[in-house]
N, C-alpha and C positions, 0 to 999 in steps of 0.2 A: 614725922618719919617720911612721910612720900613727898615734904615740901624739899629735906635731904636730897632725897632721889632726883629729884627735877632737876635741882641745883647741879647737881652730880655730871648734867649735859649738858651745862652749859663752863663747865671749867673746862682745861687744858687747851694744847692745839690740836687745828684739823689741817695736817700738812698738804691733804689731797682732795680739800675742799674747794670745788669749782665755785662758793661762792665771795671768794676773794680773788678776783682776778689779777691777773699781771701781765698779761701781753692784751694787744689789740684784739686779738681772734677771741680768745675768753673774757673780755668786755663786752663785748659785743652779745656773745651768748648769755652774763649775767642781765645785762638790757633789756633782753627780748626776755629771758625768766620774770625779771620782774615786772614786766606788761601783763603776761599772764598771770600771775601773783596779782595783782590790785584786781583784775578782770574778776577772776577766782574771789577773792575778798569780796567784790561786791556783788556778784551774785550771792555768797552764801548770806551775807548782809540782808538782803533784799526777801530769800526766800525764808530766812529765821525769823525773821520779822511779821511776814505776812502769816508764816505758820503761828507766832506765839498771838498776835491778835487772833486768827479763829480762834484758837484756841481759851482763849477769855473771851470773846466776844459771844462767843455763840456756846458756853460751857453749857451742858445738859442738868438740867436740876427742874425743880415742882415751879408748874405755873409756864414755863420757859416754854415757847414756841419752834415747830424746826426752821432753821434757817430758811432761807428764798433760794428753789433748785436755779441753780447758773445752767443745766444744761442747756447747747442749745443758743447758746449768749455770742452769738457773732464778731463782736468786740472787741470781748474777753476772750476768744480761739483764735480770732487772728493776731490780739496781742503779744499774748504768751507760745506763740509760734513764730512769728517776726523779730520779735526781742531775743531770742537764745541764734537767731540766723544772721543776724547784726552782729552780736557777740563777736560768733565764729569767724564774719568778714573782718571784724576789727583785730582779731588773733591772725588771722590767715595771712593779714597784708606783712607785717614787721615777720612776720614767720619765713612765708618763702624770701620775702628782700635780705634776711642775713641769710639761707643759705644758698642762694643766689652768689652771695659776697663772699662766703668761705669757702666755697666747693671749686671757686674757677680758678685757674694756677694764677700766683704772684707776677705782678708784673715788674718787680722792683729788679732793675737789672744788677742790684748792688747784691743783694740777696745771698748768705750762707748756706752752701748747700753742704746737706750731712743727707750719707746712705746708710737707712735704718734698715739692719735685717733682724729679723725675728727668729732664734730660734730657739729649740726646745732646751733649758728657762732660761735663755739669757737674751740679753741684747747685745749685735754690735753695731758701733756708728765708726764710721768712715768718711773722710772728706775727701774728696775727691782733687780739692784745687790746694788741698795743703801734706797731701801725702802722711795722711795720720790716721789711724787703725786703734780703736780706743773700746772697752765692751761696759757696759752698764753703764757708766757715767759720759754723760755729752755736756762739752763747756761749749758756750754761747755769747757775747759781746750784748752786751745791753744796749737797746737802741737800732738794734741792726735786724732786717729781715731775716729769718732763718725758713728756709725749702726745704722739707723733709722729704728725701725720695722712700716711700715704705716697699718694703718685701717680705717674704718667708722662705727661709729654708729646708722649712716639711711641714709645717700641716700650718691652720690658721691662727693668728694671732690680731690681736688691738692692742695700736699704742693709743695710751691715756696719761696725758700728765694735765689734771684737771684743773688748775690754777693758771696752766700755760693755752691750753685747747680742747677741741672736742676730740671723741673716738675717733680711731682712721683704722681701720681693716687691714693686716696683712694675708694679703691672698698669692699663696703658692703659685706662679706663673705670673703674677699681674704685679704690678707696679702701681700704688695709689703715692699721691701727695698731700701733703698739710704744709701749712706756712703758717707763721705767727710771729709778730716784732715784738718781742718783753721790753717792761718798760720798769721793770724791777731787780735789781742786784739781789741775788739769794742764791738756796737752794731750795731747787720744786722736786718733789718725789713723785712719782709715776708707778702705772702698773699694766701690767696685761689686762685686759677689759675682755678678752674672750678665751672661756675654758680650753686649755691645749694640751691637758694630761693630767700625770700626776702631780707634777709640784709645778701647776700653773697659780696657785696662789701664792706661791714663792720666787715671784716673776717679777720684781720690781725694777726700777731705775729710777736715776739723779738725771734731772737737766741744772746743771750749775751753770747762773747768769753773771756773769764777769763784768768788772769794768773794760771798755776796750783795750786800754793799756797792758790788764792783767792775761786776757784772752788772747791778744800778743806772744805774752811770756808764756802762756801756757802751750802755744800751738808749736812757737819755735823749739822748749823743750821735747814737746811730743811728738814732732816731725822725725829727730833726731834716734838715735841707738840710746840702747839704757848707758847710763854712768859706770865709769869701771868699777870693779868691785875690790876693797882694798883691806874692809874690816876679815878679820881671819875667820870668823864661824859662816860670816856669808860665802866667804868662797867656798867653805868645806859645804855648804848650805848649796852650790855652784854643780858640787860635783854629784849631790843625791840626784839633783833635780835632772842633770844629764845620762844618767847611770841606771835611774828609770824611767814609770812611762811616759812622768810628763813630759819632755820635749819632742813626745810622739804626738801629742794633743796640741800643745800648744807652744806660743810662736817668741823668742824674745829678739829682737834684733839686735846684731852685733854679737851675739854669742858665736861659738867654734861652729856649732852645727844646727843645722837648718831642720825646724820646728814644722810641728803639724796645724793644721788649722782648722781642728775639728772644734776645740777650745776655747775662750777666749784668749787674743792677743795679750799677753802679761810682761811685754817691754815696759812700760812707765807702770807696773802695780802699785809699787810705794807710794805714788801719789796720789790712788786713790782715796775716797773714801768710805768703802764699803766691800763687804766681801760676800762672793757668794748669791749678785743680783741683787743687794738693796738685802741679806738676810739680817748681817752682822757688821758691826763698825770694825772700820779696818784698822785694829792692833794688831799685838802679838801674841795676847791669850787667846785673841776669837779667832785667830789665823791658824794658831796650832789646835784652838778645837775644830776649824774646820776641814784640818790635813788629816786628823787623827781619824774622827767619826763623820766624813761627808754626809752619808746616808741617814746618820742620826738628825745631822741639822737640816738638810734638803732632802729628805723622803724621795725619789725618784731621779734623782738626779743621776746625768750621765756619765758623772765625774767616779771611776772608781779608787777603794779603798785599797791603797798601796802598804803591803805589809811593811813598816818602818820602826823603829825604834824611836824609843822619846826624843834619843839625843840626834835624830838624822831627820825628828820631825822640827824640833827648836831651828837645828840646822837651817833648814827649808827653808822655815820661816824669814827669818833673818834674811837669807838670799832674794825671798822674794819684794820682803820691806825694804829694803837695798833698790830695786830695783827701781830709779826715778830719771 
């Protein structure tokens, strides 16, 4: 039964296991883990050992003598006191030299910059040199440096996408940076790393790593106004969506009238893949459950519950899978 169990942790995937790396920055950090890792290893090594000899060597029973008092043993104190301070020098050198190496800005003058803002649970990313406005999901070119500028827009957050990098702090006033060059085509999942409320565990994101070719195509579509809309339920799906609150919240370019941006951006939605911050995969059943009952699936979320009818939520929907 418990060999089950064991077994049990070692199936599946772990999409947001830092110990599969895929860019330079999180190689780097599984490197310096596993220096500590053998370090660790062989110290427990060393002290299991010397404990299970006392422990047979000197076992208490008839006739059996007490051992020889060590107090006092000059040798053996300043062994086992120089030995654990060696350790920590051999930890300490590879420790500070990668964050040394992580912490100072990229020097790569090629380098993707994307402006990460954090807010309460979503993310958006913004490019500044391609005029693209995009919220939970960030595409990347493989091979190519990427400069994360971090902020918040009310209270603290951490972006973590632990297969790509380390923690980065968004702090309210401050601007921090991460860089990292992926050297893997996928998709990496991410999360908030520091508690920001209610549905801060409901706080995910996609960084999708592109072949450059694809990151092309993705950027020139998303630069761009959504596609016109031509299927019949999307446009009636056109008129819910302007008739209530959403285009108070949120932004789609190219429509009649000009969007709020408290929201995320939902010009290209259709392309995404996820709804809701990484909740739900982006169909059209998880889309109409998450127009119908927001607060059932994201508990605290700022997105409210618009009284609609089934058929003005199908509607919606449609309008907004449309939307690429």
């Amino acid at each position: 039964m418990w060999g089950a169990v064991v077994l049990q942790g070692c199936n599946g995937e772990y999409p947001q296991s830092a110990l599969h790396p895929s860019s330079d920055f999180a190689t780097r950090l599984d490197d310096l883990f596993d220096q500590i890792f053998w370090w660790a290893v062989g110290v427990f090594v060393v002290v299991e050992a010397v404990l299970l000899y006392t422990i047979i060597r000197f076992r208490a029973g008839p006739g059996k003598r007490r051992p020889k008092e060590i107090h006092g043993n000059v040798a053996l104190e300043i062994g086992w006191t120089l030995a654990p301070a060696l350790i920590l020098v051999a930890i300490a050198i590879p420790t500070v030299q990668t964050i040394f190496i992580v912490d100072r800005p990229t020097d790569d003058e090629n380098a993707l910059v994307i402006e990460v803002i954090g807010r309460q649970w979503w993310w958006e990313f913004r490019y500044p040199e391609l005029g693209i406005v995009t919220a939970n999901e960030a595409h990347v070119p493989v091979g190519r440096t990427v400069d994360l500028r971090l902020r918040s827009a009310d209270v603290l957050h951490s972006f973590w996408v632990p297969r790509l990098g380390g923690k980065r702090d968004l702090v309210p006033g401050h601007e921090n940076h991460l860089w990292f060059r992926p050297d893997s085509v996928g998709v990496f999942w991410g999360q908030c790393a520091e508690y920001c409320g209610t549905a801060h565990a409901l706080m995910g994101m996609r960084v999708i790593v592109d072949e450059p070719a694809d990151f092309d195509a993705w950027a020139e579509l998303n630069a761009g106004d959504a596609v016109p809309i031509t299927d019949p339920e999307a446009r009636a799906g056109r008129g819910v969506f302007m008739a209530n609150a959403c285009i108070g919240c949120h932004v789609v370019r190219g429509s009649p009238v000009v969007g709020g941006n408290f929201g995320p951006d939902l010009t290209h939605f259709g392309g995404r893949l996820t709804v809701g911050a990484g909740i739900l995969d982006n169909t059209r059943e998880n889309l109409i459950r998450w127009l119908d009952a927001t607060q059932h699936v994201k508990p605290g979320s700022l997105m409210p519950e618009v009284d609609l009818t089934d058929e003005q939520i199908a509607q919606l929907a449609a309008y907004l899978l449309a939307l690429r």
